[in-house]
Every structure is written in C-alpha cells, then in structure tokens.
C-alpha positions as CSV (number, residue, x, y, z in Angstrom):
1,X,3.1,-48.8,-40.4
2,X,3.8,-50.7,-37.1
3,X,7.6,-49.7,-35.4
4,X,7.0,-45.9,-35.8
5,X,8.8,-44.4,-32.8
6,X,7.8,-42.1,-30.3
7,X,8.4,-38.9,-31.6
8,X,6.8,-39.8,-35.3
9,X,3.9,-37.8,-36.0
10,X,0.7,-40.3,-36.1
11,X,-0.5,-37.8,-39.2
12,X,1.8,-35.1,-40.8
13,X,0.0,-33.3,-44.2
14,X,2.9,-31.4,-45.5
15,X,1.8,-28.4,-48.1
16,X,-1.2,-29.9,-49.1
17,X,-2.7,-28.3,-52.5
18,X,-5.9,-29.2,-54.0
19,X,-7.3,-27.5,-57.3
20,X,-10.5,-28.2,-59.0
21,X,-10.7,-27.0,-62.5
22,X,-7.5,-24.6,-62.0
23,X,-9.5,-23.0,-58.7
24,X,-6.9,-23.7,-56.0
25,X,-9.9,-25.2,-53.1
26,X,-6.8,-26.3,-50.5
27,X,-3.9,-24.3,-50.3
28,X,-0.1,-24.9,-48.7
29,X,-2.1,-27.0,-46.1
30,X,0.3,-28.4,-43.3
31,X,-0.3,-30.1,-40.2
32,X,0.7,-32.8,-37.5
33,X,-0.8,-34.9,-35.1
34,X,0.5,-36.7,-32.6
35,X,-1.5,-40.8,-31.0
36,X,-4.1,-39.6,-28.8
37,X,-4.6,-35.9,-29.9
38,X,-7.8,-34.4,-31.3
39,X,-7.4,-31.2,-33.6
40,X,-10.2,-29.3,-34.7
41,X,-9.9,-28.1,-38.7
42,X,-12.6,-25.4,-38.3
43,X,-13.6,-22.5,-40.4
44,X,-16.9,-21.6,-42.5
45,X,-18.3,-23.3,-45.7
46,X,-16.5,-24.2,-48.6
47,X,-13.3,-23.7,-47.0
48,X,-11.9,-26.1,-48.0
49,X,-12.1,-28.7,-44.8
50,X,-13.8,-31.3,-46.1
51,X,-11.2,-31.4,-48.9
52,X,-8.7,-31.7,-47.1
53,X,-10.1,-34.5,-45.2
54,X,-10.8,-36.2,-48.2
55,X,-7.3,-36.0,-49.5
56,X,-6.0,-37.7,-45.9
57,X,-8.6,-40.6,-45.8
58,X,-7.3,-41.8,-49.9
59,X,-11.0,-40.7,-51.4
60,X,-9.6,-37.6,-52.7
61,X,-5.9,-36.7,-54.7
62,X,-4.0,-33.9,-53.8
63,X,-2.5,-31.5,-57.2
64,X,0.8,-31.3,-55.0
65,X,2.0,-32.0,-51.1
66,X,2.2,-35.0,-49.1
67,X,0.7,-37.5,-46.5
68,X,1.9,-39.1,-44.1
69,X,1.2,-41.5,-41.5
70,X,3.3,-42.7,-38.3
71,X,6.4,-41.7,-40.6
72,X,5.3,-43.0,-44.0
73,X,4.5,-41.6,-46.9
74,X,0.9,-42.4,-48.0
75,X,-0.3,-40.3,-51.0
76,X,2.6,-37.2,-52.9
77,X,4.7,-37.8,-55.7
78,X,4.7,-40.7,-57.5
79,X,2.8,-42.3,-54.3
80,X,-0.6,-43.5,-53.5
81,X,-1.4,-45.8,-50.9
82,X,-5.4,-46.8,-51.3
83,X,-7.5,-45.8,-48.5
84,X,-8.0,-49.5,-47.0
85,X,-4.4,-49.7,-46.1
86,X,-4.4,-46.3,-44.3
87,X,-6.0,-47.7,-41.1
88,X,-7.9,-44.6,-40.9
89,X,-11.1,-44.6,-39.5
90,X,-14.0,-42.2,-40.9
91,X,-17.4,-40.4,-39.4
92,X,-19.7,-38.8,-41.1
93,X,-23.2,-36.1,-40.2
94,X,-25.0,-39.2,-42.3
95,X,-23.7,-41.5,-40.1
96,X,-23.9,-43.9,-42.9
97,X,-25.1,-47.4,-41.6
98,X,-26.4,-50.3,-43.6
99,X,-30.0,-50.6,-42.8
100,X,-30.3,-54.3,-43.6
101,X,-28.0,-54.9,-41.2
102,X,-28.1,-54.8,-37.5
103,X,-26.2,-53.3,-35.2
104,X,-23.4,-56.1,-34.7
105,X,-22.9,-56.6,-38.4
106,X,-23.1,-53.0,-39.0
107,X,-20.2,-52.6,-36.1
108,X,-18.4,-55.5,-37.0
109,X,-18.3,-54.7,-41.1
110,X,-14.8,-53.9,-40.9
111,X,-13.1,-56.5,-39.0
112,X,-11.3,-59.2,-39.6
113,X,-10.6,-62.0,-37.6
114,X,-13.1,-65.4,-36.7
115,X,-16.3,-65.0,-35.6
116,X,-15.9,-65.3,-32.2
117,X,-12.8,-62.4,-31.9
118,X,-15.4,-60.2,-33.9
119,X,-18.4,-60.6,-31.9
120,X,-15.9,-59.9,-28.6
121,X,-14.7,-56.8,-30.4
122,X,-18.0,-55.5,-31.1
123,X,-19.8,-56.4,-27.5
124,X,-16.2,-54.3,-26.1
125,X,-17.0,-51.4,-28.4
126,X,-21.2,-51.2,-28.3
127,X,-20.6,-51.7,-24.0
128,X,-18.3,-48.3,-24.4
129,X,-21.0,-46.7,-26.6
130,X,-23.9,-47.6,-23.8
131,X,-25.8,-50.0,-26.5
132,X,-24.8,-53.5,-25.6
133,X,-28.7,-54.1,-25.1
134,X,-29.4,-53.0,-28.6
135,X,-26.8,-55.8,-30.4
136,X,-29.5,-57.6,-32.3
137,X,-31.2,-54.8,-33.1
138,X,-31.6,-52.5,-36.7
139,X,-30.6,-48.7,-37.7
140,X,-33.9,-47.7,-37.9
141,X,-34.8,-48.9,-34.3
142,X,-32.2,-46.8,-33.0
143,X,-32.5,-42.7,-32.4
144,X,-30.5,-40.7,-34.0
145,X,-28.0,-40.5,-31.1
146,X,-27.7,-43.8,-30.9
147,X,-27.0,-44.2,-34.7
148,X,-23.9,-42.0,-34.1
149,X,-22.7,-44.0,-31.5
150,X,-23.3,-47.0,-33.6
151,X,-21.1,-45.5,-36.0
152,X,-18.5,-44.0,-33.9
153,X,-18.3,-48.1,-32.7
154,X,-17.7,-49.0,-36.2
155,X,-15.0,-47.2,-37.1
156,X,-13.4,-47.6,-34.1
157,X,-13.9,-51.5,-34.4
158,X,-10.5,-52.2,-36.7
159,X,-8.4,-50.4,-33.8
160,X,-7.5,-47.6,-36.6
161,X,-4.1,-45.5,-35.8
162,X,-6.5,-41.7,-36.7
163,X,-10.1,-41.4,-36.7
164,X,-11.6,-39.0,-39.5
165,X,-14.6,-36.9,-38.5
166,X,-16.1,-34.6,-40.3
167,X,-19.6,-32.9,-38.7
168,X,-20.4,-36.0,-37.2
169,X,-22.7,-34.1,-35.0
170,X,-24.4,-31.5,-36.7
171,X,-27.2,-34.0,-37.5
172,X,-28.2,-34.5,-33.5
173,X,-30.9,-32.3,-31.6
174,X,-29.1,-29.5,-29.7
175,X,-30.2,-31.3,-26.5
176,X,-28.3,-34.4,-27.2
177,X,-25.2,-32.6,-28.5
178,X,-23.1,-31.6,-26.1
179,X,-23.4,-35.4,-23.8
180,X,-22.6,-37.6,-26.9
181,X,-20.0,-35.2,-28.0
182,X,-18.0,-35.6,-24.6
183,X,-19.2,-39.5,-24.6
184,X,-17.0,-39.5,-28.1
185,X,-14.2,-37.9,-26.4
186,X,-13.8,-40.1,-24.1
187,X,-13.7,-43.1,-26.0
188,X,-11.4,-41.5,-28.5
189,X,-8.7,-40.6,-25.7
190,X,-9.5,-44.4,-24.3
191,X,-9.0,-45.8,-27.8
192,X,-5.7,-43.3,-28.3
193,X,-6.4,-42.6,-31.9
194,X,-5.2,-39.4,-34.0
195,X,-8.3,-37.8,-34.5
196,X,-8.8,-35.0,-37.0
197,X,-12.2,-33.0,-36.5
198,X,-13.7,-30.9,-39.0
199,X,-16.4,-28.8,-38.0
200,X,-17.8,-25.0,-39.0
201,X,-18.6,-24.3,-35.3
202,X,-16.3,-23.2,-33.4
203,X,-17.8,-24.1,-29.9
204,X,-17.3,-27.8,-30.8
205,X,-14.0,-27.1,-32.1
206,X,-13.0,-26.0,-28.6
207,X,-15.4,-28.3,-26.1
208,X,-13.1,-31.4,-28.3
209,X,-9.9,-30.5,-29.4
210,X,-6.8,-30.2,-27.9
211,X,-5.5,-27.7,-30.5
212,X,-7.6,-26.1,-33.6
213,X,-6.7,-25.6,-36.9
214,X,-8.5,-22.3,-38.0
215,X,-9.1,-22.3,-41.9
216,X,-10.3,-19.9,-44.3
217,X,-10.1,-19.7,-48.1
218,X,-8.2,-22.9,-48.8
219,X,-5.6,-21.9,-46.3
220,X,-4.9,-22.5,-42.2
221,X,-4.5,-18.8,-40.8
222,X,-4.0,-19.7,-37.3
223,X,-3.4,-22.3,-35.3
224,X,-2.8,-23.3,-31.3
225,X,-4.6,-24.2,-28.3
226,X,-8.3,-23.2,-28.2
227,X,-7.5,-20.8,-25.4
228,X,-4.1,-19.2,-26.9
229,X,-6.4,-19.0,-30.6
230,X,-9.4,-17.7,-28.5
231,X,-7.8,-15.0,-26.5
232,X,-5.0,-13.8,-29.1
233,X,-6.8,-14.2,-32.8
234,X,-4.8,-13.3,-35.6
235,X,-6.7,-11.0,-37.4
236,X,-10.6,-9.6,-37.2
237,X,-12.3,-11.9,-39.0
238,X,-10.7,-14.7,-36.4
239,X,-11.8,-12.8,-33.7
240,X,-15.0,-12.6,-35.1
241,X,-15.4,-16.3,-35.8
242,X,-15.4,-17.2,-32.0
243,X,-18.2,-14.6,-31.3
244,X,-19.6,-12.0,-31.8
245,X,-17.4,-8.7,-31.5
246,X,-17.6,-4.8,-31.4
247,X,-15.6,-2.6,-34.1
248,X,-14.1,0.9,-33.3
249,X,-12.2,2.1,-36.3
250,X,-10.1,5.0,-36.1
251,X,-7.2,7.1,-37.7
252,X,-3.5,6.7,-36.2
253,X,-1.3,9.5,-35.2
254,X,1.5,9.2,-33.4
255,X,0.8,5.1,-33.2
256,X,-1.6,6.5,-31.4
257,X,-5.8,6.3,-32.1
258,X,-8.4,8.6,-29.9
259,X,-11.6,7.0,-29.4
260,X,-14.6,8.2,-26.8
261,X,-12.7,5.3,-24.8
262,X,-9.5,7.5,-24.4
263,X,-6.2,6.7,-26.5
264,X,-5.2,3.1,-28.1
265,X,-1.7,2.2,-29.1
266,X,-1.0,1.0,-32.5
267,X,2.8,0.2,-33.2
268,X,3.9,0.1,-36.5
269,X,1.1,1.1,-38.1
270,X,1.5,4.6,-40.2
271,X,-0.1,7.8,-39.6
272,X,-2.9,8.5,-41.4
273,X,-3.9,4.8,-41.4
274,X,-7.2,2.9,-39.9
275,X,-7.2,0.3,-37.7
276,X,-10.4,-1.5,-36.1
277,X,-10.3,-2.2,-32.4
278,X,-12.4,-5.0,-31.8
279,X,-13.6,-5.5,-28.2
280,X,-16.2,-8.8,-27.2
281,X,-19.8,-7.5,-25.6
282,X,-19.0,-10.2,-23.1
283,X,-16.2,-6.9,-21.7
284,X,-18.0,-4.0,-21.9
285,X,-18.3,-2.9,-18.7
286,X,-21.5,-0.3,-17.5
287,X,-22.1,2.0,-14.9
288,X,-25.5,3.8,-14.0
289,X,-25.5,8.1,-15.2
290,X,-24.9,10.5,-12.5
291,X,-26.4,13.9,-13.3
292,X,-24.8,13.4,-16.8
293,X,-21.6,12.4,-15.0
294,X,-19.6,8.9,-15.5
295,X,-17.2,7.4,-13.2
296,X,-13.7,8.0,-13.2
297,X,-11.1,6.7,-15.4
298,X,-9.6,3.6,-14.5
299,X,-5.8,2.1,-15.5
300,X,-8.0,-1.9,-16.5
301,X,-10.8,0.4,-18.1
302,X,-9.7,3.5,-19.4
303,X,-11.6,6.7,-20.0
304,X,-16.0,5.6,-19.9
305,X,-18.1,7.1,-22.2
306,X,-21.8,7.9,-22.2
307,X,-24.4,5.8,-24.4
308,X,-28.4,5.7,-24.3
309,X,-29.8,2.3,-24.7
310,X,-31.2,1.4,-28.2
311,X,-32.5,-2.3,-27.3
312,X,-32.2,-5.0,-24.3
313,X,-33.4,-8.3,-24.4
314,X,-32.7,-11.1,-22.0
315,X,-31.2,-14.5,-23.9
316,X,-31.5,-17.2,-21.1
317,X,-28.1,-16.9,-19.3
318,X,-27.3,-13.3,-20.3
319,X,-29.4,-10.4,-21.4
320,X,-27.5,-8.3,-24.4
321,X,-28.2,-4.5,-24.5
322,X,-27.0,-2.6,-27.4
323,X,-26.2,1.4,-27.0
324,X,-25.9,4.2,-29.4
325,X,-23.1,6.1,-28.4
326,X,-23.6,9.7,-28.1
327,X,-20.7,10.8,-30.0
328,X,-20.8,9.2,-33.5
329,X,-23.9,7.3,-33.4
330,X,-22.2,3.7,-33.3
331,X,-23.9,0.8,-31.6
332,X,-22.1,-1.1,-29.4
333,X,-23.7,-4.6,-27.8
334,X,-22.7,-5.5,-23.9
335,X,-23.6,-8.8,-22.7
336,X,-24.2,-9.0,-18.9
337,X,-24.8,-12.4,-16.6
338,X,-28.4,-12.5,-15.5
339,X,-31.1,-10.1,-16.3
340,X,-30.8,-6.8,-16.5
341,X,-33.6,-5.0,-19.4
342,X,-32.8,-0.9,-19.1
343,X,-35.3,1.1,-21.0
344,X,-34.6,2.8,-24.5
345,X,-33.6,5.7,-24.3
346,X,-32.0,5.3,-20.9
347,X,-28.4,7.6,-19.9
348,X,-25.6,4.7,-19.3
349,X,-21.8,4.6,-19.2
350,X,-19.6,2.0,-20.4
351,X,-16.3,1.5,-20.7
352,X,-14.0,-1.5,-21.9
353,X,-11.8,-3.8,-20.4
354,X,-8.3,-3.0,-22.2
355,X,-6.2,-5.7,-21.4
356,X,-9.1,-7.8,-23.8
357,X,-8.8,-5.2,-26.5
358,X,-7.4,-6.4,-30.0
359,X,-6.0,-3.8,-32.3
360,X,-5.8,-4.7,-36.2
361,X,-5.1,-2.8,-39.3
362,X,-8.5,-1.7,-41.0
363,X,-9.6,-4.1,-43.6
364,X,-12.0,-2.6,-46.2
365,X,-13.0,-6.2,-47.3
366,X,-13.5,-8.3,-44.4
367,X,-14.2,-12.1,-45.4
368,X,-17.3,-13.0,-45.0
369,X,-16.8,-15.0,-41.5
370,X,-16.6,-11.4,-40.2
371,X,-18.7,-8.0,-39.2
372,X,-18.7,-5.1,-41.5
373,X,-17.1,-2.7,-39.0
C-alpha cells in the first residue's frame, strides 16, 4: 500500500451495504478520508456504526460496496484482503489488554522488528501517553485512564496508515474524559493517521473530529464540518441530536406560517401543509412584563410574545426556565448564562433569534433521536 500519491484517499468506503438475515443494518454507506484527518461516524444505537466499522477493519463482510485503502481495493467483489494486512489500527470502550502481560508486552504485541527496535518503539509511544514510569508494570495496576492510554499506545505501535475507534471513551469517569480525549488528539494528529471515530455522543464527535459523519437507520444523512452540520442540520431530528430544541408547528399559507412570534417563511412548501420551526433554548431571548406590555418588535427578533413561567432550575453554568405560552398552552425551555430562578407563575416576554431559526416540513413520525413536536 506504500507509493499512494498525494491526492489518494487514505480510506474511501464506496456504497457500503450490510444485511443481516435480509434486514439491510448498513445502507449505501460512502465515505473518504484523507492521512491525518479524524471523522466522527455518529448517530444513536443500532445505527449501524459499529457495522460499518467492522466491515473497514476485515472482522466483518459487506453484502455489496467496496473498501479501500491509500487507493487499493481491500474487501468488494471477488476481494478480501484479511484484516492483518490492512494496517489498520483498532480501539475499543473494553480497551482490551492482556492482563498477564505488562504494559511493554501489551504495547509491543503487534510489532515486529528485534527486541531492541521494539522496546525503542514502545518507550517512544508510553513517553507520548505520560506512562513511561509504568513500563514494567500490569493492566490491573493501571486506572482506567491509564488502560486507555495503554491501548491507544498499542495500536499506534505498528505505525498503522487509519486508526479504528469505536467508543473508546465511554468507559472513563466524566472527569477524566474530556483531558485524555484531547491527549488522544494530539497524538493521533502527531502520528498522522486516518482516524475514523464512532461515537453516539455528539459532543465528542465535535470536541475530535474534523468533519462528522451523521448516521441514522443504516444510512449517513448529513455530513460536513461540526460547525457547518451544527448550525445548518438537515432535518429535525439532526437538529435535535446536537441538543435539545423547541418545536412550533404551524399551517402554511402563502409560504407563509403565523406564529405568536410574528410570520415565518416557508418556500416551497404547499398551502395547507405543517412545518415545525425548531428554535435551540440556548436563543430564546426574555424580557421582564411591563403592565402586560412587551418590548417592541425587532428586525434579529421579531414580534415577542408573552409566557408565565412553569419551572426554573439552575444546572451549573446555565439555569433553564421553561414557559407556558399564553396563547396555546405550549412550553417552550430558554437557557440563560448564570442564574436567574423567576417564580411560577411569573408574566415574561420572549422572543427568538430568527437568523437561528430552522424551518422543516412537519414530520408525523419523528425517529426516535428526536422530540415529539
């Protein structure tokens, strides 16, 4: 696989397909990664990620598509190359060490090479990791932390061309998280791997990768840079997937919807039809009640709308306060920095920010990644 040139994908999946039992699990699957890139492949459970990542490391077959790697075909038609000639690496929640051996042989496993170039390779490696000290010692003397960084070192040892991850993290304390997570980072842009990530939360999708794959049923439905994927979402339920959202659904008319926020455009959807207008808490915007009398309409905000608080409770960073809007009923959740714990019952305005407004055609089934409007 040595020679590719500079514009060769290190990792191309072309239509990948994957049935068990005639249920299709991965479906028309494509993507491509270039030396040194991370991509996140995130979505919910039983998505199909996993599979996927299976079907790129050899342990899994594909029922049609293709794999390849620096511009070779590795597993399609009439071709399977065996997963110890892929030079992929692979991490796993487990972490999967061998407890009767200690952390050099555990590290070293993989290589090849004399005993002195191995032991070089693996003092390099556990030095990057932070565990030189701990060369000699076993698995089960090691935190959990440390285990994973033992394990990132040994599938890093053979120098693979991608690096295969799949939850590695979700086994570590929350507190410990987010430090090895950017420690792994690093070392994977030092090491200029491929790396493929698959994970089921999205704010490790975008602390890592460069771009994210988002998946659901078998299928990628959107795919980009975490900001462009974050900020323009395809559809509800991807919207919903990053956070949590508000739903105002109403009628068109005129490609035009009235809500107590004023009028929403809706091009090229029919009269008649629903569409769900999905705004984060995190851009409501309030404003105290003035003799029953909100503030003005505003071109960023649009018309405000008067609410009495249901609930407010303060999270750590934010509080969250949900109102019950006086027209219909609906609640609607603003987050706000800091502390701030109105009353129930208490008058309040709100308004949203339009220019962070997403419009979509109503869905009656929403998947289950998202709200019931």
């Amino acid at each position: 696989m040595d020679g590719a040139n500079l514009t060769t994908a290190r990792l191309e999946i072309r239509d990948l397909c994957r049935d068990f039992g005639g249920r299709p699990v991965v479906r028309g699957v494509s993507l491509s990664l270039q030396a040194g890139q991370v991509t996140g492949l995130l979505g919910p459970s039983g998505c199909g990620k996993s599979t996927t990542l299976r079907i790129i490391a050899g342990v899994d077959q594909q029922t049609s598509g293709e794999v390849w790697i620096d511009g070779q075909q590795v597993a399609g038609a009439g071709v399977f190359v065996p997963p110890e000639k892929r030079q992929i690496g692979l991490m796993f929640q487990d972490f999967a060490l061998f407890p009767h051996l200690s952390v050099a042989d555990n590290v070293a496993f993989g290589l090849k090479g004399s005993r002195t170039e191995k032991r070089l390779r693996v003092r390099e490696l556990l030095e990057k990791v932070g565990l030189a000290r701990f060369i000699d010692s076993f698995p089960h003397e090691l935190s959990g932390g440390e285990q994973q960084r033992v394990a990132l070192a040994r599938a890093l040892a053979p120098r693979p061309s991608i690096m295969l991850m799949d939850e590695p993290f979700s086994g570590l304390d929350n507190r410990l998280r987010d430090g090895i997570r950017d420690e792994t980072l690093g070392i994977l842009k030092e090491e200029g791997a491929a790396v493929l990530l698959v994970t089921h939360e999205p704010e490790e999708a975008m602390r890592m990768a460069d771009e994210i794959a988002l998946m659901r049923d078998g299928q990628i439905v959107q795919s980009g840079a975490p900001y462009n994927i974050y900020n323009a979402p395809v559809d509800l339920n991807a919207a919903a997937f990053f956070s949590d959202v508000n739903v105002i659904t109403g009628v068109v008319e005129g490609a035009l919807t009235d809500t107590a926020f004023g009028q929403f455009l809706a091009p090229g959807v029919p009269d008649g039809a629903k569409v769900d207008i999905v705004i984060r808490p995190q851009h409501l915007k309030i404003d105290f009640d003035r003799g029953g009398k909100g503030p003005s309409p505003t071109h960023d905000h649009g018309v405000w709308a008067r609410a009495l608080v249901d609930r407010a409770r303060f999270i750590g960073k934010e509080s969250l306060v949900d109102f019950r809007m006086e027209g219909d009923g609906s609640i609607l959740t603003a987050s706000v920095p800091s502390v701030f714990l109105p009353q129930p019952g208490t008058p309040l305005w709100i308004a949203i920010r339009r220019d962070r407004c997403f419009v979509f055609r109503h869905s009656d089934k929403p998947g289950p990644d998202a709200p019931s409007p």
